[in-house]
N, CA and C atoms as a LAMMPS dump frame, in Angstrom:
ITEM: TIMESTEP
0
ITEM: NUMBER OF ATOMS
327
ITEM: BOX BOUNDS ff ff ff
-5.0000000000000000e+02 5.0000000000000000e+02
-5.0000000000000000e+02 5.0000000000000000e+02
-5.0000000000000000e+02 5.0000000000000000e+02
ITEM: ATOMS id mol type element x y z
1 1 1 N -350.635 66.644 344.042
2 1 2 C -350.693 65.697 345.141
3 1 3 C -349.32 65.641 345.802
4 2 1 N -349.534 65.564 347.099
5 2 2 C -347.899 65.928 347.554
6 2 3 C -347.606 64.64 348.02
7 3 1 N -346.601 64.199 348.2
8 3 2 C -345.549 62.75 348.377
9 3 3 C -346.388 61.665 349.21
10 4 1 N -346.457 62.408 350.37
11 4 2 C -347.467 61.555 351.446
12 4 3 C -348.487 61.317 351.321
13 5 1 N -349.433 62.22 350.9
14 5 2 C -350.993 61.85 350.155
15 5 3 C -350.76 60.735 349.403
16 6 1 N -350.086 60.908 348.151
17 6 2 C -349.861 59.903 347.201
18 6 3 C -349.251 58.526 347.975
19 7 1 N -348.088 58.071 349.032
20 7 2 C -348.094 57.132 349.436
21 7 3 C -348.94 56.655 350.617
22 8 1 N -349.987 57.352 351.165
23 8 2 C -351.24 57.287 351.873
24 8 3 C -352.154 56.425 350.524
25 9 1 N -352.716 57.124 349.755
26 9 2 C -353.013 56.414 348.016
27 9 3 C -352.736 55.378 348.011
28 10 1 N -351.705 54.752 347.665
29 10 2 C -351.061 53.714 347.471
30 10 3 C -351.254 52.171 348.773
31 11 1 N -350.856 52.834 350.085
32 11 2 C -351.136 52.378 350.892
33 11 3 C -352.555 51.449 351.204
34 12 1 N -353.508 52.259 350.654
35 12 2 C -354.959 52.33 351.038
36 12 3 C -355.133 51.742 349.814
37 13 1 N -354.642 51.774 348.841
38 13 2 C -354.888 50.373 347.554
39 13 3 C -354.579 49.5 347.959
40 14 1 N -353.354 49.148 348.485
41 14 2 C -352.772 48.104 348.815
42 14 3 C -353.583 47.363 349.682
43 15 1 N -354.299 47.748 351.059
44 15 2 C -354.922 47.649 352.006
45 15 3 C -356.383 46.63 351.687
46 16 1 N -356.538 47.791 350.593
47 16 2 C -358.305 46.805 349.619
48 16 3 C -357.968 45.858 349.28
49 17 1 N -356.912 46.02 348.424
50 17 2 C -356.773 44.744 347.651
51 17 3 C -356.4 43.209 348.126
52 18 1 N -355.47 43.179 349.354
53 18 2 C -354.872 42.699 350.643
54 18 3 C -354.954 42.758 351.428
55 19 1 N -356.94 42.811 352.07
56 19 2 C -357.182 43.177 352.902
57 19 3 C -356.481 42.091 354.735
58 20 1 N -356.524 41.049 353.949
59 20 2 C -356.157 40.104 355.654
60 20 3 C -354.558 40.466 355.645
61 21 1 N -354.261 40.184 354.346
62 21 2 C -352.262 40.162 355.092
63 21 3 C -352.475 41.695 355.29
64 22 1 N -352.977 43.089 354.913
65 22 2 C -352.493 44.462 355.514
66 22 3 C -352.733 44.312 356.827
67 23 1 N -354.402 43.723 357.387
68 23 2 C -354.501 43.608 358.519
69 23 3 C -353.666 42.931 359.348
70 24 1 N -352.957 41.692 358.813
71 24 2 C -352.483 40.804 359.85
72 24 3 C -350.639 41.602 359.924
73 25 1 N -350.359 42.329 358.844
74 25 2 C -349.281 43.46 359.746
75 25 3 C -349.34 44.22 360.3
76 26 1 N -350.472 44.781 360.509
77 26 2 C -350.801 45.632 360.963
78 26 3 C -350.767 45.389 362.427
79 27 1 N -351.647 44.171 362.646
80 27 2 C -351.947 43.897 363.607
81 27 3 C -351.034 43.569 364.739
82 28 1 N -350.086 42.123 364.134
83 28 2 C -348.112 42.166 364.39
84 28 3 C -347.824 43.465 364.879
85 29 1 N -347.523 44.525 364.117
86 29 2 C -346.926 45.333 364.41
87 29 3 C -347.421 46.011 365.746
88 30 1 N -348.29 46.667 365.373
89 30 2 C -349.179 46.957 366.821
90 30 3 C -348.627 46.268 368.212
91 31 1 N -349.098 44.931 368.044
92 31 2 C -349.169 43.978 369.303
93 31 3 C -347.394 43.683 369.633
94 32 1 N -346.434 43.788 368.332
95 32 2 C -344.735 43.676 368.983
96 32 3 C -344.552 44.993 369.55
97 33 1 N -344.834 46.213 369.119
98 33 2 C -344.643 47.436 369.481
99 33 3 C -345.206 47.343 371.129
100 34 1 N -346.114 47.216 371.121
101 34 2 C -347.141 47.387 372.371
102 34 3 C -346.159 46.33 373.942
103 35 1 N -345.73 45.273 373.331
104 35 2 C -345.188 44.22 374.109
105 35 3 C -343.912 44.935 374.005
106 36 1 N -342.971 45.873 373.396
107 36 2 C -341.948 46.041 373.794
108 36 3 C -341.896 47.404 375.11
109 37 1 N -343.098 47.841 374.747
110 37 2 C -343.176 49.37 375.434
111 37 3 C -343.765 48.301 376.659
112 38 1 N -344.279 47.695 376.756
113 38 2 C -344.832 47.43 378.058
114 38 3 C -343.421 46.801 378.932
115 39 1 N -342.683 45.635 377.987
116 39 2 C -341.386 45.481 379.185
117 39 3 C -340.28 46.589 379.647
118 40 1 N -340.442 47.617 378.395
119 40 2 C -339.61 48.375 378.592
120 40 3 C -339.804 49.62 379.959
121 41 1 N -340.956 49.695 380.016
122 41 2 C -341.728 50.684 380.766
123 41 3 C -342.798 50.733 381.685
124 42 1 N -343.591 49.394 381.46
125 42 2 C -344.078 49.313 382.555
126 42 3 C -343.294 47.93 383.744
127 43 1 N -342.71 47.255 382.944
128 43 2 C -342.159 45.767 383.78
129 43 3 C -340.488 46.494 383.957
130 44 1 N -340.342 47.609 383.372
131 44 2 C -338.951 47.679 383.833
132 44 3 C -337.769 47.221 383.141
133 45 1 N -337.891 46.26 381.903
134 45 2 C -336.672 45.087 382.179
135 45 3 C -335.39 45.87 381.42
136 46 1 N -334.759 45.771 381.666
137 46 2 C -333.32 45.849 381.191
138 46 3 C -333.304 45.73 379.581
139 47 1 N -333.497 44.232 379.139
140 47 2 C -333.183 43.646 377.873
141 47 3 C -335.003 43.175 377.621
142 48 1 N -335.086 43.261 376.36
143 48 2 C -336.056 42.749 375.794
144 48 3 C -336.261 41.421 375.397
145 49 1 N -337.534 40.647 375.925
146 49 2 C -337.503 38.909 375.677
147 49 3 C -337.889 39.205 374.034
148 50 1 N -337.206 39.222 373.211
149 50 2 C -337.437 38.924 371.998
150 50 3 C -338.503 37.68 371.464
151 51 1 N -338.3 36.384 372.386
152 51 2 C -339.015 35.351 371.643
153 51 3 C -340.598 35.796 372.168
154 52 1 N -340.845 36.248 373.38
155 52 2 C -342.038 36.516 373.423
156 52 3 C -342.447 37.641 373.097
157 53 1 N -342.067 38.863 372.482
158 53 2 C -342.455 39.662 371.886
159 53 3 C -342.501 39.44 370.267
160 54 1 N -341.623 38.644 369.869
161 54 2 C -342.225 37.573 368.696
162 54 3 C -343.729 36.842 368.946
163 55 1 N -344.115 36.223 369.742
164 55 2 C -345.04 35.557 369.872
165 55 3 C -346.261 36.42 369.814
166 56 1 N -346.518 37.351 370.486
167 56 2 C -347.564 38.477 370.684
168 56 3 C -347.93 38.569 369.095
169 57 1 N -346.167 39.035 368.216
170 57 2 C -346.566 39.482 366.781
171 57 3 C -347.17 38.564 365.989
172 58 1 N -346.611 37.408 366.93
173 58 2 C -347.586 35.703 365.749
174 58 3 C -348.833 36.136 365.864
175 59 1 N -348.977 36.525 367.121
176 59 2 C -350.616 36.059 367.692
177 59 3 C -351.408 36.667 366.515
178 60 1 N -350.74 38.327 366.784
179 60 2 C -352.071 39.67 366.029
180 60 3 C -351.763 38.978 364.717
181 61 1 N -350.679 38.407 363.931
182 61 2 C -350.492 37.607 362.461
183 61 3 C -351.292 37.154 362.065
184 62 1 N -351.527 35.761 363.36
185 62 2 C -352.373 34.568 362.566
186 62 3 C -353.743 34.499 363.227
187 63 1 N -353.969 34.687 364.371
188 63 2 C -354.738 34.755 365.194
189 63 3 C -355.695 36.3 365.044
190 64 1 N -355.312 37.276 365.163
191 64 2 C -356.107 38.633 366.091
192 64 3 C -356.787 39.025 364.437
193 65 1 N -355.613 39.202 363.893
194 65 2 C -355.968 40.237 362.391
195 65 3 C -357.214 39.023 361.325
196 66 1 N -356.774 37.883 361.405
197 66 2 C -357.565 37.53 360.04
198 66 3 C -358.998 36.984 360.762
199 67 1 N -359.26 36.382 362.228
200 67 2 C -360.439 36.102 362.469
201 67 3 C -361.366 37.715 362.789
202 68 1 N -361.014 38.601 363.566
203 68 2 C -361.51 39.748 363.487
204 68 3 C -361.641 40.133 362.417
205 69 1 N -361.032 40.423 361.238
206 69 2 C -360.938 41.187 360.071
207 69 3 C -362.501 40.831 359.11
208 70 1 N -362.496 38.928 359.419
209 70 2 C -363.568 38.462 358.873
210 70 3 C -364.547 38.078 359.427
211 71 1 N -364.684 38.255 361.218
212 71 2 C -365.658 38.504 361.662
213 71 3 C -366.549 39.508 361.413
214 72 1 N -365.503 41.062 361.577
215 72 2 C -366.209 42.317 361.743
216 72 3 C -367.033 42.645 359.963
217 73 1 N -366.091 41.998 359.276
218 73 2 C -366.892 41.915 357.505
219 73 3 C -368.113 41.31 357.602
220 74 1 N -368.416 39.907 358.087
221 74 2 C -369.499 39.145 358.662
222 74 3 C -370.59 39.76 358.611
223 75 1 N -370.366 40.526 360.135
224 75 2 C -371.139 41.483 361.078
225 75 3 C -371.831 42.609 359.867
226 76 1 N -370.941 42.839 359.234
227 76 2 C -371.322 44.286 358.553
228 76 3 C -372.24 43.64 357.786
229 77 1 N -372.16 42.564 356.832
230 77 2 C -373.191 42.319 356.141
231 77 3 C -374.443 41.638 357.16
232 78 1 N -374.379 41.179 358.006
233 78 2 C -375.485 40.951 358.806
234 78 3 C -376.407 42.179 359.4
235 79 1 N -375.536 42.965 360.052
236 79 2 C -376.263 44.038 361.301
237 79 3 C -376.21 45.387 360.462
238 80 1 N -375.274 45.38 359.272
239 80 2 C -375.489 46.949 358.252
240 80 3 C -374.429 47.453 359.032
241 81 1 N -374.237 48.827 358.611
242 81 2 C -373.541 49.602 359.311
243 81 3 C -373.943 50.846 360.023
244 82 1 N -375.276 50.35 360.828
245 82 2 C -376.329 52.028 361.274
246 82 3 C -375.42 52.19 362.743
247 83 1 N -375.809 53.4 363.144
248 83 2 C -375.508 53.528 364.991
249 83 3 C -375.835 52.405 365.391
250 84 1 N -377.273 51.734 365.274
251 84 2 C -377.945 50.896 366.199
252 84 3 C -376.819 49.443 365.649
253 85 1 N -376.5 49.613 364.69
254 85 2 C -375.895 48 364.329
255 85 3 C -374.278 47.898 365.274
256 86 1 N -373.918 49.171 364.836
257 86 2 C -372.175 49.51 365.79
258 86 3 C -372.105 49.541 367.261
259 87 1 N -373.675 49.117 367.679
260 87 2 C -373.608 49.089 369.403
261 87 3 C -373.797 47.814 369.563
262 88 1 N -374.568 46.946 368.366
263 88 2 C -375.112 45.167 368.3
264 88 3 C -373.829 44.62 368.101
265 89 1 N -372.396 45.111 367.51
266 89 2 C -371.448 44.545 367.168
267 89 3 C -370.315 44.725 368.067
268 90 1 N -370.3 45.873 368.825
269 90 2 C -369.657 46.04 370.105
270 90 3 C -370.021 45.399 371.299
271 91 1 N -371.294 44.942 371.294
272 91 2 C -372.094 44.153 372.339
273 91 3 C -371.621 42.602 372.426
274 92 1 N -371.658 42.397 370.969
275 92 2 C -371.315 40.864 371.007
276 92 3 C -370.002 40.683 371.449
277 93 1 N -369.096 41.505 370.639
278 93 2 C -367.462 41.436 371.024
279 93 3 C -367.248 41.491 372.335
280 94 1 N -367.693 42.205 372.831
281 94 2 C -367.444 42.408 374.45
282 94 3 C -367.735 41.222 375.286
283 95 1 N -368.937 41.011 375.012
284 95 2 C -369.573 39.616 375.802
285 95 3 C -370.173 38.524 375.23
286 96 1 N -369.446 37.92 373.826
287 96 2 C -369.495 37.061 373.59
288 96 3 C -368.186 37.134 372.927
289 97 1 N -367.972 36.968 372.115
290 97 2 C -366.47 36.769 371.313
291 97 3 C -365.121 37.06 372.465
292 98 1 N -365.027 37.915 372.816
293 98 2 C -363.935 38.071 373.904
294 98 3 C -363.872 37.125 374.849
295 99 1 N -365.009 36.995 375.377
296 99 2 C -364.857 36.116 376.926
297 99 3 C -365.05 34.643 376.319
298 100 1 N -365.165 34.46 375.325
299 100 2 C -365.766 33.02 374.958
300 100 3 C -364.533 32.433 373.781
301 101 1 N -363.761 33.455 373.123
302 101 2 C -363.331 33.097 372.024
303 101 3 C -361.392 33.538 372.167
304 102 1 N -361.83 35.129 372.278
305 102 2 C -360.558 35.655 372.409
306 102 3 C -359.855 35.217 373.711
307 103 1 N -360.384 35.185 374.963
308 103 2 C -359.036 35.208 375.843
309 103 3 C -358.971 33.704 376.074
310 104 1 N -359.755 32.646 375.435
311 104 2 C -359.491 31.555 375.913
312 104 3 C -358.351 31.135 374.692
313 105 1 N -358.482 31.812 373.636
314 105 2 C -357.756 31.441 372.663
315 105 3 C -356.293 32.092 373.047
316 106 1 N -355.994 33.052 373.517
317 106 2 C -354.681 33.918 373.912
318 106 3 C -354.338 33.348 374.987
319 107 1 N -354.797 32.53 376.012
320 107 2 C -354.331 31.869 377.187
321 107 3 C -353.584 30.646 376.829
322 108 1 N -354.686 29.449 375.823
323 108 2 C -354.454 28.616 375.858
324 108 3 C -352.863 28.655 374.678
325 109 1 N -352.997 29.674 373.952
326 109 2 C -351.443 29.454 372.746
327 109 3 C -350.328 30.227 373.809
């Protein structure tokens, strides 16, 4: 087993076992990364707003990673995991959870 496999291994234990906090760094990370490339490159700025690219990472923390994480678990035991169930669970997200849950919740914090 070569180095990376094995800490891929490890990783992916870690992940099962810890499934909301892997997600909710995961998620942080993602969403600070994403907010720095966007001021950096699409807004232009000079210097980076640190406190609000902190905030983004709260959000995916406390907010994005652990209600998704245990929604989409939810879902799976409800709808299974067939083709037909992965289009019933993309359906809802789109036009119910998003417009009803997610952006009112990301506006209003």
């Amino acid at each position: 087993m070569t180095f990376f496999s094995k800490i891929l291994q490890n990783l992916n234990a870690i992940s099962k076992k810890h499934y909301i906090l892997s997600s909710s760094i995961t998620a942080s990370s993602v969403m600070a990364i994403g907010d720095v490339i966007a001021q950096k490159k699409v807004e232009k700025q000079e210097k980076v707003d640190y406190m609000r690219t902190f905030g983004y990472a709260f959000y995916g923390f406390a907010f994005v990673a652990p209600f998704y994480s245990l929604l989409y678990r939810r879902w799976d035991r409800v709808f299974g995991e067939t083709k037909v169930a992965v289009f019933k669970k993309v359906a809802l997200d789109n036009f119910v959870v998003t417009p009803f849950i997610g952006f009112p919740f990301f506006y209003c914090y």
